[in-house]
C-alpha positions in Angstrom: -168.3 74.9 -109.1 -164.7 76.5 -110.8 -164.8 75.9 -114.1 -161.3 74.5 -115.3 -161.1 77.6 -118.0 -161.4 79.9 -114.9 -158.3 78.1 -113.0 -155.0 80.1 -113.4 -152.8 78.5 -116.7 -149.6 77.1 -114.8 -146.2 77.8 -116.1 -142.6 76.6 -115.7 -141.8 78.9 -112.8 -145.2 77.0 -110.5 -143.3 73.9 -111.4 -141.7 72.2 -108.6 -137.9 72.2 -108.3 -136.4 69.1 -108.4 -134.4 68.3 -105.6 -131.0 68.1 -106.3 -129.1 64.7 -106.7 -126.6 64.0 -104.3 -122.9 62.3 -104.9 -120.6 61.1 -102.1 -116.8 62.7 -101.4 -115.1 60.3 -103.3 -117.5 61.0 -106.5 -116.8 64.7 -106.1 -113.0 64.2 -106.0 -112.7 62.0 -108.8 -115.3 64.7 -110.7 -113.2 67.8 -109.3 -109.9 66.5 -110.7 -111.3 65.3 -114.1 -113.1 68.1 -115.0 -110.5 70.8 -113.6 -107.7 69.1 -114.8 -109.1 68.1 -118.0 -106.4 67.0 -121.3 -106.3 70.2 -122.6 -105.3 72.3 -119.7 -102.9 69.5 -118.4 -101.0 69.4 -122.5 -101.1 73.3 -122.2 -99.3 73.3 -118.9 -97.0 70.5 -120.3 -96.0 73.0 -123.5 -95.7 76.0 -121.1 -93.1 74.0 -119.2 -91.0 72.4 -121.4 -90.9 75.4 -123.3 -90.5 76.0 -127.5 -86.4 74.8 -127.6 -84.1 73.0 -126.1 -79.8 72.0 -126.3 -78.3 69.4 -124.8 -74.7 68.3 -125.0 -72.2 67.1 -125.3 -72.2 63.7 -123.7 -70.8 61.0 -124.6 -71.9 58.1 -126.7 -71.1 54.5 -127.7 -69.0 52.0 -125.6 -68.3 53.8 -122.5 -69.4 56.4 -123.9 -66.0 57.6 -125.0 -66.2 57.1 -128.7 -68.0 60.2 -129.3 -69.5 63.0 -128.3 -73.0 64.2 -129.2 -74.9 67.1 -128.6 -78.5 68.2 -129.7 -80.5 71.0 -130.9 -84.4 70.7 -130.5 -87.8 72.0 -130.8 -90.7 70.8 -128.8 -94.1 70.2 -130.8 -97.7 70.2 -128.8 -98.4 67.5 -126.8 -101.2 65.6 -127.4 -102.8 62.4 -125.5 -106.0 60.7 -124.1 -107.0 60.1 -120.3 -106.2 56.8 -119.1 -108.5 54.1 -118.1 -107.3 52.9 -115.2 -106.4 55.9 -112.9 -106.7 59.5 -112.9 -103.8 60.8 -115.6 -102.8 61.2 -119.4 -101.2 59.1 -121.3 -99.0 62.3 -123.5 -97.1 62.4 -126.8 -94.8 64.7 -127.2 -93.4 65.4 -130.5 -90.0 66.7 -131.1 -87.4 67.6 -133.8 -84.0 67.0 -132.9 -80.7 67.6 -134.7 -78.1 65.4 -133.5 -74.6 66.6 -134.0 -72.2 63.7 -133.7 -68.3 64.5 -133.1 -66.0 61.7 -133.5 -63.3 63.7 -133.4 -61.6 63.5 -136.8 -65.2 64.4 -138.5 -68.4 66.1 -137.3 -71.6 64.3 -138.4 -75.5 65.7 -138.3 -78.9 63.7 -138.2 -81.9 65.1 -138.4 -84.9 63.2 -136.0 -88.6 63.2 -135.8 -89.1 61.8 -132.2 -92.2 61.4 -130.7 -91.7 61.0 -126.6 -94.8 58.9 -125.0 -94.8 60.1 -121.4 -97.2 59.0 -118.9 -98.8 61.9 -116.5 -100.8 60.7 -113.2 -102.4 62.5 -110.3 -102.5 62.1 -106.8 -104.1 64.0 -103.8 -101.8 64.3 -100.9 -102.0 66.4 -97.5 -102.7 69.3 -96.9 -104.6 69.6 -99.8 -102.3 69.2 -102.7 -102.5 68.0 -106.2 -99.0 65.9 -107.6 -98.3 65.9 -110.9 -96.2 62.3 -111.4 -94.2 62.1 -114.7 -92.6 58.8 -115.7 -90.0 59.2 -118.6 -90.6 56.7 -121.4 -88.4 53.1 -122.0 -85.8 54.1 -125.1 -86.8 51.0 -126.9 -90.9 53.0 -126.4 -89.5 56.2 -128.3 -90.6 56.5 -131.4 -88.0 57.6 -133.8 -87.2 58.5 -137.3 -83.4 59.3 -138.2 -82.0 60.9 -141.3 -78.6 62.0 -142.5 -77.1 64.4 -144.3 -73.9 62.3 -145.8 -73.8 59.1 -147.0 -71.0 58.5 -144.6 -73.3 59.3 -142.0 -75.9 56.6 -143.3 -73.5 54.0 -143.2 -72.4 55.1 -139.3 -76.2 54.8 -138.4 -76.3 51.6 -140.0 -73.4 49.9 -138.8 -73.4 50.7 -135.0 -76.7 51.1 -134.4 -76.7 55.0 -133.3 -80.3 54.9 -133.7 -80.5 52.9 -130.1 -78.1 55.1 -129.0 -79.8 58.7 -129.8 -82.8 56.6 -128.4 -81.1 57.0 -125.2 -79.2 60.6 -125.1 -83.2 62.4 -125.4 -84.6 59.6 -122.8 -81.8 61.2 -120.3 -82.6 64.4 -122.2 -85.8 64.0 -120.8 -84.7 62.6 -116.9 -83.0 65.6 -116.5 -85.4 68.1 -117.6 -88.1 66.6 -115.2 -85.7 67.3 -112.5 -85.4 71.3 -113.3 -86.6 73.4 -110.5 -89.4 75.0 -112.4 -90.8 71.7 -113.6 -91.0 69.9 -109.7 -92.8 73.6 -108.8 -95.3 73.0 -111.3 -96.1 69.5 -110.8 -97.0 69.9 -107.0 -100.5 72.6 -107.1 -101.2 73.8 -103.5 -105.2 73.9 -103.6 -105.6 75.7 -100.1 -103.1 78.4 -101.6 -104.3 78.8 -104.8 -107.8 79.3 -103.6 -106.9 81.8 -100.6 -105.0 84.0 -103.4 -108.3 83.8 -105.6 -111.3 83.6 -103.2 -111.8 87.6 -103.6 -112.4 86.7 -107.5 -114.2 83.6 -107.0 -116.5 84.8 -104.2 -117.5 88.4 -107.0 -119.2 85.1 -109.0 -122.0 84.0 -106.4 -122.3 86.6 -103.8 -123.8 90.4 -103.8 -121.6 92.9 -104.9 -123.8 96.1 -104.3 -127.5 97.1 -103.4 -129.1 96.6 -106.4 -127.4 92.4 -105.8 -129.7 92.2 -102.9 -133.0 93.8 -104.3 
């Protein structure tokens, strides 16, 4: 009869490997573009876009947008958000300092702006196999703005006629027209099939032999 003390000790390598737990197509898709397309690569590809600076202008503002003419000089912050709930995207921030430069013909007047831009990002998969980026600009009456001038004649313009609406909605077409850029469409559209021919050679150095000694 074997006495247990004469039986080989087993270790963690004689244990049995679990089998591995299986998850359906639609699991793995939802999984894929969560965890590759996580917030902070999706706020770092919205900085890379917009860019550090921006100018705009002129166009017109007020009724008929003939009273004046504004232009602006900005700087984009880093955009910041949280996933949303309800379907695969961001909800983004984007924070901005703007200097709006107000010509009314007979004077020239400047406000300064903190703006913060809330845009909201969603994904969708499409044929072939293609991620798209969808970006919908922001309501003016959802930006959230603070405006200060640098005259006292300029306060009492904001005051009276309500420019604060108005600036509202120059850096809400600001932002319409900057989605529409060439460069921006490019990068909201990512060709998986592509991406992953261009890189396979890379990828593949990761899990398979690259020399003898890989295959000893």
């Amino acid at each position: 009869m074997t006495d247990a003390a004469d039986l080989p000790e087993l270790t963690d390598l004689d244990a049995p490997i679990p089998a591995p737990l299986q998850i359906g197509y639609d699991e793995f898709g939802m999984r894929f573009m969560n965890l590759v397309l996580h917030r902070d690569r999706v706020m770092e590809s919205i900085n890379r876009v917009l860019g550090d600076e921006f100018q705009l202008g002129p166009i017109g503002a007020g009724p008929g947008r003939k009273v004046a003419k504004v232009t602006a000089n900005g700087t984009f912050g880093k955009a910041y958000g949280e996933a949303l709930a309800d379907v695969v995207g961001y909800e983004v921030n984007l924070p901005v300092d703007v200097a709006f430069h107000l010509d009314l013909g007979v004077d020239m007047l400047r406000f300064n702006a903190e703006v913060v831009l809330p845009l909201r990002l969603t994904m969708e998969l499409v044929e072939p196999l293609t991620i798209l980026w969808h970006i919908a600009p922001p309501d003016p009456d959802d930006v959230v703005m603070t405006v200060a001038s640098d005259s006292r004649r300029a306060a009492v313009l904001q005051k009276l006629t309500g420019l604060d609406g108005e600036l509202r909605r120059f850096i809400v077409r600001f932002v319409d027209r900057e989605l529409e850029k060439p460069h921006v469409r490019k990068a909201m559209r990512i060709d998986l099939v592509t991406l992953i021919d261009n890189a396979w050679e890379h990828i593949a150095e990761q899990f398979m032999p690259n020399s003898p000694d890989d295959r000893s």
